[in-house]
Structures are given as C-alpha cells and as structure tokens.
N, C-alpha and C positions, 0 to 999 in steps of 0.2 A: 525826782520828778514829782511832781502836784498836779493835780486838775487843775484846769482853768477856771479863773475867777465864772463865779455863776453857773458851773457844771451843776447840773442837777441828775440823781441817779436815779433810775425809770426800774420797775419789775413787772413783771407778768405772769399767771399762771393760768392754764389751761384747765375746765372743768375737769375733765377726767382726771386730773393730777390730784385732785382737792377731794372730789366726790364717794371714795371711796370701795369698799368690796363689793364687789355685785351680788355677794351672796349674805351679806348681813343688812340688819334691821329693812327688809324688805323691798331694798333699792332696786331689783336687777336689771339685766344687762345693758350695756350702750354699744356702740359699734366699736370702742376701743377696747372693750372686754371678749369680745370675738373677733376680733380682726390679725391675723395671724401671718408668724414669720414665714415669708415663702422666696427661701434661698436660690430655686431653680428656677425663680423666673426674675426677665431680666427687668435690673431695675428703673428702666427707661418706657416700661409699661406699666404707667401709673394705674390706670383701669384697675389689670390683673393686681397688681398688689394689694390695692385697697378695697376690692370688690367683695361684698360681705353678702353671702345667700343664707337661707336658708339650712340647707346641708353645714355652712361653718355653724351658725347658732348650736345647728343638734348637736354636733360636735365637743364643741363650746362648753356645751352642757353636761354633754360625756365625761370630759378629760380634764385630770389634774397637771396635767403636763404644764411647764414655768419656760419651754426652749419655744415651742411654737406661740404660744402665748405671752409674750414680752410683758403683757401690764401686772400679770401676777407675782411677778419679782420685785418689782420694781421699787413697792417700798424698803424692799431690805435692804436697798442700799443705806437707808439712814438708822437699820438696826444695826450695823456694824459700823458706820460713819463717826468717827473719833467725837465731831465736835454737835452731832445731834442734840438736841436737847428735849425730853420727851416731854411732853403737856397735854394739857386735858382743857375743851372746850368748857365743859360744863366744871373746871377748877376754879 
C-alpha cells in the first residue's frame, strides 16, 4: 500500500511535552507537573481527575514519587528508546 497522491503528514506537540523539568533553569511548575494519577476515581468524572488544589501543588513539591506523577517519567521513555537520537538545542 502507499498514501494517496497529495497525502500530506501533519504533527503536533503539546507545551508541556516540549517545555521541560519543573525544577531546572527556573521554569517551575504548570498544572501537568502536579496533576496526578488518581486510580480510585472513576474515569467518567473529568472534574475529580483533573482538578489541581492547592494541597496537590504542596504535595507536588514534597514527592519524588514517578507512579502518581506521570510527567516525571515520561522522558525516559526515549532514554531507553532504541531509535532516539539525542541533541542539543544550543549544538
């Protein structure tokens, strides 16, 4: 199979995908740096899942925890990703 004549391929990325640790060169946090995995509630209550207080920030701030906090792993995927390729902005 082939694309069709004139297929054109589109991308997109999300700031927080791009933007980096919350805790280096003076960035901190955004509400994807605190916003946390919450298994016990169900996921048809958008509110509860994505609702970010207070109490999560402190939290937030507390904990090196990588299971409740999904963004902190998240690059590692492409530190073990066979076909990464690693570079430098300012190369």
């Amino acid at each position: 199979m082939k694309f069709p004549e004139g297929f054109l391929w589109g991308g997109a990325i999300a700031a927080n995908q791009a933007e980096g640790a919350w805790n280096v060169d003076g960035k901190g946090m955004s509400v994807a740096d605190v916003a946390r995995y919450k298994p016990n509630l169900d996921i048809k209550d958008y509110v509860s899942q994505w609702h970010v207080g207070l109490d999560d920030i402190e939290q937030a701030l507390k904990s090196d925890d990588v299971t409740y906090f999904p963004k902190r792993h998240g690059i590692d995927f492409y530190h073990r990703y066979k076909g990464a390729k690693r570079f430098s902005i300012n190369a």
